[in-house]
C-alpha positions in Angstrom: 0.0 0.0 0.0 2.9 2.2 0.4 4.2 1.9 -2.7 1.1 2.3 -4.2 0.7 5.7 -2.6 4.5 6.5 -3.7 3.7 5.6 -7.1 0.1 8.0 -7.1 1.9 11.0 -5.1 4.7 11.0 -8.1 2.7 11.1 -10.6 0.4 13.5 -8.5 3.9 15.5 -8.9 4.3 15.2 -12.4 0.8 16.5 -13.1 1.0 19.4 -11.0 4.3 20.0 -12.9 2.8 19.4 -16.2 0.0 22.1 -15.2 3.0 24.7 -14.1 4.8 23.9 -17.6 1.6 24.9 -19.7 -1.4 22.2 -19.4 -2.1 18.5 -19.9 -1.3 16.1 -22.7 -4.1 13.4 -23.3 -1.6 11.0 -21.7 -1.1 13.0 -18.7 -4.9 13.9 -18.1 -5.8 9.9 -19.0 -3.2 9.6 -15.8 -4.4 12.5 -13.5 -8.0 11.2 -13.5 -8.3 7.5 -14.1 -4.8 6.7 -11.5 -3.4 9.4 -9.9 -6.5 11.0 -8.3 -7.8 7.5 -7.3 -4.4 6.5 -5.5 -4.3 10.4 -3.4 -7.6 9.7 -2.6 -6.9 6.1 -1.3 -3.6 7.1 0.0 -5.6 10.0 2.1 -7.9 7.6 3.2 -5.5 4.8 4.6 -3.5 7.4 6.4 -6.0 8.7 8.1 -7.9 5.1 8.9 -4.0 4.4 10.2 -3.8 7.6 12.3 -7.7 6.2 14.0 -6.4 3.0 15.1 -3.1 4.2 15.6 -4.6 6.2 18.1 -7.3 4.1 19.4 -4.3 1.0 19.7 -2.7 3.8 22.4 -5.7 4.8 24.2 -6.6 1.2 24.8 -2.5 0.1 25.1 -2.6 2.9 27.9 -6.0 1.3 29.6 -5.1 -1.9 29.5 -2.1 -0.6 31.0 -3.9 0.7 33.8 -6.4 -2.3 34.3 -2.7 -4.8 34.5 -1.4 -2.4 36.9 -4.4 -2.5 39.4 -5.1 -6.4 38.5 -1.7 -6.6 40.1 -1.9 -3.9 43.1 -4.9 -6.7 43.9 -3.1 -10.0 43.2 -0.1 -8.3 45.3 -2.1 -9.3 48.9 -2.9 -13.1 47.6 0.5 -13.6 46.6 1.5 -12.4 50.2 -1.1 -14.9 51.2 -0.5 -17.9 48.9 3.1 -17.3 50.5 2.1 -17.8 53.9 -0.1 -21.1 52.5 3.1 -22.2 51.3 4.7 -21.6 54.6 2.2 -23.2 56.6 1.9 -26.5 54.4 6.0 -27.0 54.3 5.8 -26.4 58.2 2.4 -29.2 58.4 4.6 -31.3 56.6 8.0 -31.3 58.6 5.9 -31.4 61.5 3.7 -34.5 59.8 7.9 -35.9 59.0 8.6 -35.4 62.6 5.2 -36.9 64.1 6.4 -39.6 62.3 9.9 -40.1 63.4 8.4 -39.8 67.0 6.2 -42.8 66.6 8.3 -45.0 65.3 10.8 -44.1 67.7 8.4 -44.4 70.3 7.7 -48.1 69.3 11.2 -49.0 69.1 11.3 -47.7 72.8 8.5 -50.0 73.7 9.8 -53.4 71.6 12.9 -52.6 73.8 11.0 -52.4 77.1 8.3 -54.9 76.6 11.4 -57.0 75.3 12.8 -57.0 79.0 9.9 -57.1 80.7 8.9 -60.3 78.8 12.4 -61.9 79.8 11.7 -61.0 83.6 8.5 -62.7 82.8 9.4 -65.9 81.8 12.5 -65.9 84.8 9.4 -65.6 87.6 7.3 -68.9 85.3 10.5 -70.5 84.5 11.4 -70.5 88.5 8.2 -70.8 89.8 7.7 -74.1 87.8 11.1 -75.1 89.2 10.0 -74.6 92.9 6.7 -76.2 92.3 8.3 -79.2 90.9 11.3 -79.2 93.6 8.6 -78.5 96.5 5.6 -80.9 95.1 5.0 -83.1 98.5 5.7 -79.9 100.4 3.3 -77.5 99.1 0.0 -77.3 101.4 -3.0 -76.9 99.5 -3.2 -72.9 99.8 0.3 -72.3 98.3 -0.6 -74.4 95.3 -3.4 -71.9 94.6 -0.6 -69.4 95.0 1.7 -71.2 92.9 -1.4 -71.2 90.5 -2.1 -67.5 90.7 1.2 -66.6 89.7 1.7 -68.7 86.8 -1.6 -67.4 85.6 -0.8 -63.8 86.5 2.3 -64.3 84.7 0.8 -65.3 81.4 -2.0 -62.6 81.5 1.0 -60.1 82.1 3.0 -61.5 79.2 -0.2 -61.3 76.4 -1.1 -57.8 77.9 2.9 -56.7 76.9 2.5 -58.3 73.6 -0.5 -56.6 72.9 1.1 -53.3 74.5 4.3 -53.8 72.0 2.1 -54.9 68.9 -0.6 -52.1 68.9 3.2 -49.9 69.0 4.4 -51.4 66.2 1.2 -50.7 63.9 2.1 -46.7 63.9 5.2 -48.1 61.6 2.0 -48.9 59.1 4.1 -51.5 58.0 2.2 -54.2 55.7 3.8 -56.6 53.4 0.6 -58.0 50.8 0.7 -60.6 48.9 -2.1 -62.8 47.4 -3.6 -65.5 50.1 -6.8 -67.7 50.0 -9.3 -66.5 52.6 -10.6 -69.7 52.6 -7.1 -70.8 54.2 -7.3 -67.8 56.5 -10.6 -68.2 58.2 -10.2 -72.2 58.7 -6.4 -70.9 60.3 -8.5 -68.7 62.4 -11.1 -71.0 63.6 -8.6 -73.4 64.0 -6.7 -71.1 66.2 -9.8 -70.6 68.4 -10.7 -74.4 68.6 -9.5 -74.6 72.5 -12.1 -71.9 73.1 -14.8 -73.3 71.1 -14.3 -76.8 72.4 -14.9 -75.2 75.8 -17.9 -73.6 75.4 -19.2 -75.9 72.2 -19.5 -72.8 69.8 -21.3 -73.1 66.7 -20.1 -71.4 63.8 -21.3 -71.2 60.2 -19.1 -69.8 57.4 -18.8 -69.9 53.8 -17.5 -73.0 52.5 -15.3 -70.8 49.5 -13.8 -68.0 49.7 -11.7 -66.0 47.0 -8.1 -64.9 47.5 -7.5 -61.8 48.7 -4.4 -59.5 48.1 -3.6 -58.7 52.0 -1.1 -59.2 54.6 -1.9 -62.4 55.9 -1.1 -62.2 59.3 -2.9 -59.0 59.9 -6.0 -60.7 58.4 -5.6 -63.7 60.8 -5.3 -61.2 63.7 -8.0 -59.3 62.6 -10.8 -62.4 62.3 -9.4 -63.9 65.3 -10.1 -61.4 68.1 -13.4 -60.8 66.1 -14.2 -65.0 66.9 -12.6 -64.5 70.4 -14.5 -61.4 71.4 -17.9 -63.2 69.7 -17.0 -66.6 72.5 -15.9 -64.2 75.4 -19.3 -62.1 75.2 -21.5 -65.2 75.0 -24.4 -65.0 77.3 -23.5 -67.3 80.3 -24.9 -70.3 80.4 -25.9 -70.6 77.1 -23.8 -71.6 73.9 -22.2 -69.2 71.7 -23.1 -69.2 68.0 -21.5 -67.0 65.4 -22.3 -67.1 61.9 -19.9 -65.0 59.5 -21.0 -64.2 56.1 -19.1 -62.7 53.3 -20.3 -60.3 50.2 -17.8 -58.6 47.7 -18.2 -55.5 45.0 -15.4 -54.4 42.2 -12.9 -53.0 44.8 -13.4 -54.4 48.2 -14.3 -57.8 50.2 -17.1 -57.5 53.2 -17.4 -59.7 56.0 -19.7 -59.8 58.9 -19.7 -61.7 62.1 -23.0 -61.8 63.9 -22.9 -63.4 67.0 -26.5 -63.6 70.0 -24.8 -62.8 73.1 -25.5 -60.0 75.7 -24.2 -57.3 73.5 -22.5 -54.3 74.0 -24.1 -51.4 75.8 -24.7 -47.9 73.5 -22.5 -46.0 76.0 -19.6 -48.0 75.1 -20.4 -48.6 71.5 -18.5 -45.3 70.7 -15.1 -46.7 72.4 -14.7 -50.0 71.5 -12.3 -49.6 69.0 -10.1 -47.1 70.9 -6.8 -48.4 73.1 -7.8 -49.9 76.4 -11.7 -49.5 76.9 -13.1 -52.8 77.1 -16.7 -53.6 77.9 -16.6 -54.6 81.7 -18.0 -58.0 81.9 -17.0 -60.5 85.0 -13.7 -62.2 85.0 -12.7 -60.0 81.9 -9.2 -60.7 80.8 -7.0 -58.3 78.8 -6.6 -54.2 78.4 -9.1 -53.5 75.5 -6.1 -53.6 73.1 -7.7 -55.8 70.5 -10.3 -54.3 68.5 -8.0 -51.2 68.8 -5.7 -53.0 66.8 -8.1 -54.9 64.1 -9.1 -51.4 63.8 -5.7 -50.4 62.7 -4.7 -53.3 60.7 -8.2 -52.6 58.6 -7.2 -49.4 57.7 -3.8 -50.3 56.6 -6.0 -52.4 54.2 -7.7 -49.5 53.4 -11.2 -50.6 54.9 -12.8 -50.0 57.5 -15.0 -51.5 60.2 -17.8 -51.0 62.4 -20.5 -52.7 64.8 -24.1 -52.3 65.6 -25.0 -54.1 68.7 -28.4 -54.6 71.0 -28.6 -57.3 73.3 -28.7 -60.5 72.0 -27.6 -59.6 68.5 -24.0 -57.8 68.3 -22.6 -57.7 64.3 -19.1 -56.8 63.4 -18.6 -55.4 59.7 -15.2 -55.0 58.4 -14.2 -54.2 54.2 -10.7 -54.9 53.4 -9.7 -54.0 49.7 -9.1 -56.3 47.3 -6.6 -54.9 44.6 -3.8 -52.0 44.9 -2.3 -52.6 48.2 1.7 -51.6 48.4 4.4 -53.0 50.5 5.4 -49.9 53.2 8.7 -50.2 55.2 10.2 -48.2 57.6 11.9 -44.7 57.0 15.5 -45.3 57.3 16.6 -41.7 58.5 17.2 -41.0 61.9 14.7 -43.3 63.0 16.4 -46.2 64.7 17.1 -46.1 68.5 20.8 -46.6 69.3 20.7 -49.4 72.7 23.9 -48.0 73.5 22.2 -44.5 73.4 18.7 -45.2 75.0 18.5 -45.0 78.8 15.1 -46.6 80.9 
């Protein structure tokens, strides 16, 4: 377009000279008002359609300007406050890191204690078996029962320190899945239980198959057999216990319930059961309330969770474990072992 205007404005020229030197020739008019006219007239109008949006470009260059200047006067206080976010999640997280490193340091602490206590343990059995033995025609009848009372003492002692020392090691969430039959597991479990369920001629239905599950086995085991246990112990007395566990699965998890028609568990307590020594108070209870605590715990770590609903004379524990997905946790590694040659108790 420039050159185009160039081109008119010379020969604009050359016709203004022509008229200075004495008029037109036919070639020169045939120019002037079939080219040159046309091309000053579009030349005119392109400069002054530039000149508009020239200035209109740097009357709205100057507003947005403006608007990009106050848009960030405004962001100014959120970046002040996205800053202190930042801030506040890098400190949640070291604290999160160092919560961490306490726990497991913690449990270490308590595998170390429970480890001695354990060993004091079986010196008082180990010795009271020996003077039992060594003092059989001696012993009157009372210090028998003695004799008696501290061997069983003794064991309750030694379960309530394993339980102590395993519900510790669970803050590790350490799991280690691999792919069992749950078939296997709950005839294990019952299995387990059999001195119990002799002694009270429990009845228990279950499914004959079961699928395999991708879970840490042993956690599993724990988990069904303090559910069994707990169904036996809260039995109504006098009467025998029956349990019947069913079992229902969907695309991501397995379900299991274990309904059992003892004296249930009161509402007042239904709210604690699953918290670290609270027990329902029954008579001759045994143990610290440690072990739904920990099924509790070993659930989660299977990413499921579980639940009761109880009223007397029909008490039924749900739990969901998940069936695909689950990864192998160890450990941290950093500054998180206790040195014995360090640690005082």
């Amino acid at each position: 377009m420039a050159i185009l205007a160039s081109f008119g404005i010379w020969q604009f020229e050359n016709f203004v000279s022509n008229i200075s030197a004495g008029g037109l020739s036919p070639q020169n008019r045939f120019i002037a008002f079939n080219f040159a006219f046309p091309f000053i007239i579009i030349t005119t109008i392109c400069v002054a359609v530039t000149a508009y949006f020239g200035i209109k470009y740097q009357q709205n260059a100057l507003r947005l300007r403006k608007l990009v200047t106050e848009c960030l006067e405004q962001l100014n206080p959120k970046d002040n406050k996205t800053e202190e976010a930042i801030d506040k999640k890098e400190k949640d997280v070291q604290v999160k890191k160092e919560l961490a490193a306490s726990k497991i340091q913690m449990s270490q602490l308590v595998h170390i204690v429970t480890h001695d206590l354990r060993g004091s343990l079986r010196t008082i059995s180990s010795f009271t078996t020996i003077l039992e033995k060594s003092l059989k025609d001696k012993l009157t009848d009372q210090e028998r029962i003695h004799m008696n009372f501290i061997q069983s003492d003794t064991k309750k002692l030694n379960k309530t320190i394993e339980d102590i020392a395993e519900f510790a090691r669970i803050e590790q969430h350490l799991i280690k899945p691999a792919e069992y039959s749950l078939s296997s597991i709950l005839t294990d479990t019952i299995s387990k239980c059999q001195e119990e369920i002799k002694a009270t001629k429990t009845q228990i239905s279950a499914p004959d198959e079961l699928p395999n599950l991708f879970c840490d086995e042993r956690k599993v085991k724990e988990i069904f057999t303090q559910i069994v246990r707990n169904a036996i112990r809260y039995a109504n007395p006098g009467t025998e216990p029956k349990l019947d566990i069913t079992f229902t699965e969907d695309d991501s998890h397995v379900e299991f319930k274990f309904q059992d028609y003892g004296r249930g568990i009161p509402q007042k307590s239904m709210e604690k059961i699953f918290l670290p020594f609270t027990q329902v108070k029954v008579k001759n209870q045994k143990g610290v309330g440690i072990g739904l605590a920990i099924c509790k715990k070993y659930v989660e770590l299977h990413d499921g969770r579980i639940w009761c609903n109880s009223e007397p004379g029909n008490t039924t524990v749900g739990l969901t474990l998940k069936k695909h997905g689950l990864q192998e946790t160890k450990p941290a590694d950093h500054d998180l072992k206790l040195s014995l040659a360090t640690t005082s108790i």
